[in-house]
N, C-alpha and C positions, 0 to 999 in steps of 0.2 A: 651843764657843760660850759665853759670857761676858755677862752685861750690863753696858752701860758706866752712866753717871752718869743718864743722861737714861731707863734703861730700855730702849733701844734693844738688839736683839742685835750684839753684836761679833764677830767671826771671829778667835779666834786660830790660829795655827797652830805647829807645835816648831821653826821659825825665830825665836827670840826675837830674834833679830838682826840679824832684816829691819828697816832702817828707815822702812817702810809699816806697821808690827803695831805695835800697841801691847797689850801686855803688861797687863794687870791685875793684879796678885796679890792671891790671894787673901783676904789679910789685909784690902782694900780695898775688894773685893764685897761686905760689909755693909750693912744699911741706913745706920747711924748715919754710916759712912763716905760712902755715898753722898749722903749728905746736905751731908755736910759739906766734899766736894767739891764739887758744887754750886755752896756757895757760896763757895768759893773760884772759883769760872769767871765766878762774878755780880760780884764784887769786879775781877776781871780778872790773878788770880794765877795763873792756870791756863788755858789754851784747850780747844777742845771736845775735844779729844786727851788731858786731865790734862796737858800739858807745860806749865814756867814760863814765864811770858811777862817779858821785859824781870828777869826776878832776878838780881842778884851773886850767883857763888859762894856767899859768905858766907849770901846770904838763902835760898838753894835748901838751904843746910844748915840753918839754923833754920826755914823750913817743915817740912821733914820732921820734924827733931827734932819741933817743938810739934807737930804733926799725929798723929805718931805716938805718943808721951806723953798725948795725949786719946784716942785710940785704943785703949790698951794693949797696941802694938804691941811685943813687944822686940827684936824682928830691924827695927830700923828703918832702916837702913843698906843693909840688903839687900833691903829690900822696895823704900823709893824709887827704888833705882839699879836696880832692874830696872824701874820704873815708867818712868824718866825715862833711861834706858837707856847710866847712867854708872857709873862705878866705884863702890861703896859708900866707901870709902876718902878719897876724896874729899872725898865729901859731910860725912863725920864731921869731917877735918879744915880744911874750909871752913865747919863751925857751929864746933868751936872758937875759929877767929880773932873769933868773935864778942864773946865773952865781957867783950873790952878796950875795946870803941868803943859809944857814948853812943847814935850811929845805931843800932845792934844792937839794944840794949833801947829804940828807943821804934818798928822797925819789930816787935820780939817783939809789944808791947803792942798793934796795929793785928791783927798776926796772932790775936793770944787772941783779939781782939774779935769776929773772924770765925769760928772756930775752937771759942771756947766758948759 
């Protein structure tokens, strides 16, 4: 058992790969995290589940990235993708593509705001 964002008990189970379980990692069950997932759910970046709502690629990889760099997360690849229960690989190379587009850095900046 696990608690989710709201404090609620969660059930997980060693099916991480049921698509009804959501996964928490550990790195995530923090205060400071729970917090700050939150408010990402209040912003509407996230559903009551932690999964992206409406994100590009591109954007589900720069959340994690900024999320987890405030964090001090360094498996951050592998913690969101089991969160969000995608390939880490992915996600790294979908915040890459960010790096060149003008949209990237002013959705980052929207994210800090929340974020930091």
């Amino acid at each position: 058992v696990s608690l989710g964002v709201s404090g609620k008990a969660k059930v997980t189970t060693l099916y991480a790969d049921d698509p009804f379980v959501v996964v928490i990692p550990q790195e995530l069950q923090t205060s400071e995290a729970k917090k700050i997932l939150g408010r990402l759910q209040k912003k509407g970046y996230l559903d009551t589940d932690l999964q992206p709502v409406g994100l590009s690629g591109w954007q589900k990889g720069e959340l994690a990235y900024t999320l987890c760099e405030r964090l001090g997360i360094s498996r951050k690849w592998q913690v969101m993708a089991t969160l969000w229960k995608c390939h880490p690989g992915t996600l790294r190379t979908n915040y890459s593509k960010t790096f060149t587009e003008q949209k990237a850095v002013d959705f980052s900046k929207k994210l800090k705001g929340v974020i930091y």
